[in-house]
C-alpha positions in Angstrom: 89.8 116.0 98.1 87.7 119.0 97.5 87.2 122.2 99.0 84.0 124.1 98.4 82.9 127.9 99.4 80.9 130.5 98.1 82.5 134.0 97.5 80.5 137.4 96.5 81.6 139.4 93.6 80.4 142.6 93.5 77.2 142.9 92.3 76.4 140.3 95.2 76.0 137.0 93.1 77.6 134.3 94.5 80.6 132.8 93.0 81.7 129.0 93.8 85.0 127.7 93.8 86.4 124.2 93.9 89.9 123.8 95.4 91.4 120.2 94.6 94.2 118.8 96.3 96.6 116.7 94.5 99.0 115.1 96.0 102.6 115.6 94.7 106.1 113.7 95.5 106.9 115.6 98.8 107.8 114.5 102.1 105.9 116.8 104.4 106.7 116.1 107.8 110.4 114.7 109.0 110.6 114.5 113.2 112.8 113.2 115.4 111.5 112.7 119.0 114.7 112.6 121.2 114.3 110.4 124.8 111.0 110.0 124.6 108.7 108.9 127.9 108.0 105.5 127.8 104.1 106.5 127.9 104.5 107.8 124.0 106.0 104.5 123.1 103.3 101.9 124.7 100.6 104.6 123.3 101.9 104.2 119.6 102.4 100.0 120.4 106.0 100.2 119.8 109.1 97.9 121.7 108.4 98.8 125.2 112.1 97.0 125.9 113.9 100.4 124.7 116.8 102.4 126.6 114.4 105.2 127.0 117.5 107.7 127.9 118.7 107.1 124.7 116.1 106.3 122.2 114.6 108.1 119.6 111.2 107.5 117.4 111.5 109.1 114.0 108.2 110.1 112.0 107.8 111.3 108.6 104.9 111.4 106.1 105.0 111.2 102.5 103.0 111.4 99.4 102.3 109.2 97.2 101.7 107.1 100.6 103.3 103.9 98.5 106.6 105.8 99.1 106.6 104.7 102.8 107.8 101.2 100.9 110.4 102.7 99.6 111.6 104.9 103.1 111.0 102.1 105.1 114.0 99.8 102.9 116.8 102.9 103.0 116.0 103.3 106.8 116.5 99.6 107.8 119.5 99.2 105.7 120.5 102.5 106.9 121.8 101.1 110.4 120.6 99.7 113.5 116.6 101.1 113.6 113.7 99.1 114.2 110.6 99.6 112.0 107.8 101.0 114.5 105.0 101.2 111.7 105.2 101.5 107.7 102.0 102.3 106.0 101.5 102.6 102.1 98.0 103.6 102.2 98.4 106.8 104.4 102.4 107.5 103.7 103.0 107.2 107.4 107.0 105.7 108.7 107.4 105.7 112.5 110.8 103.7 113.0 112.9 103.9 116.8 116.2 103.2 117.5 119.3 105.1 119.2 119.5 108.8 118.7 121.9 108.9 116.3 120.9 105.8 114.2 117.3 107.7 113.9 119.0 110.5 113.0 121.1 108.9 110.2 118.0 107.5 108.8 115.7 110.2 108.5 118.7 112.0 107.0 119.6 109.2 104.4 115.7 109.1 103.4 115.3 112.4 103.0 118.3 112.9 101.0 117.7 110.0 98.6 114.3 111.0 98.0 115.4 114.6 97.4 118.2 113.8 95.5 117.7 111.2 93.5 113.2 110.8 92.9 113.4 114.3 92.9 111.0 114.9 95.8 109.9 118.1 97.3 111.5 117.6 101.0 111.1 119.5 104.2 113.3 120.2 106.6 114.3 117.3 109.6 112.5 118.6 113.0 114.1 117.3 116.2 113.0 117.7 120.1 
């Protein structure tokens, strides 16, 4: 991905500069949605059969993308979670589940990736 803009220097010539993004081994976004409505789960096509009061839909975004793969294992041998969505083109992981067994997931993925791929991690977001 580029990013292109002209800058003056001072004698008024225009300068360009080219950003370029490249993406690292990071995990850049780790949320935890607690009791969501059941509107957010039939709008993102996920088990419409849930506990709602007790429920939780974890999200997190990685790069490289293919490490979705890898999150999506640790979280469904982390307990009881259902996979919502898993892509390795994008780096997206949306998985549901009780509160706490979210919870336990995101952790365990976030840990493992910080810890032992040596990723760049952010922090776990919860509402």
């Amino acid at each position: 991905m580029g990013n292109e803009y002209g800058a003056s220097s001072e004698q008024g010539e225009q300068i360009r500069i080219v950003q370029e993004t490249v993406a690292g081994r990071e995990i850049t976004l780790a949320h935890i949605i607690g009791g969501p409505l059941p509107v957010v789960y039939r709008k993102l096509g996920l088990n419409p059969e849930i506990d709602y009061r007790s429920s939780a839909i974890g999200i997190m975004n990685m790069t490289p993308p293919e490490s979705a793969v890898i999150a999506s294992d640790i979280a469904v041998k982390s307990g009881n979670i259902d996979l919502g969505f898993a892509d390795r083109f994008s780096g997206t992981l949306i998985i549901t589940g009780e509160i706490a067994e979210v919870q336990a997931a995101i952790t365990e993925i976030v840990q493992y990736f910080h810890d032992e791929l040596g990723y760049v991690t952010c922090q776990i977001t919860k509402r």
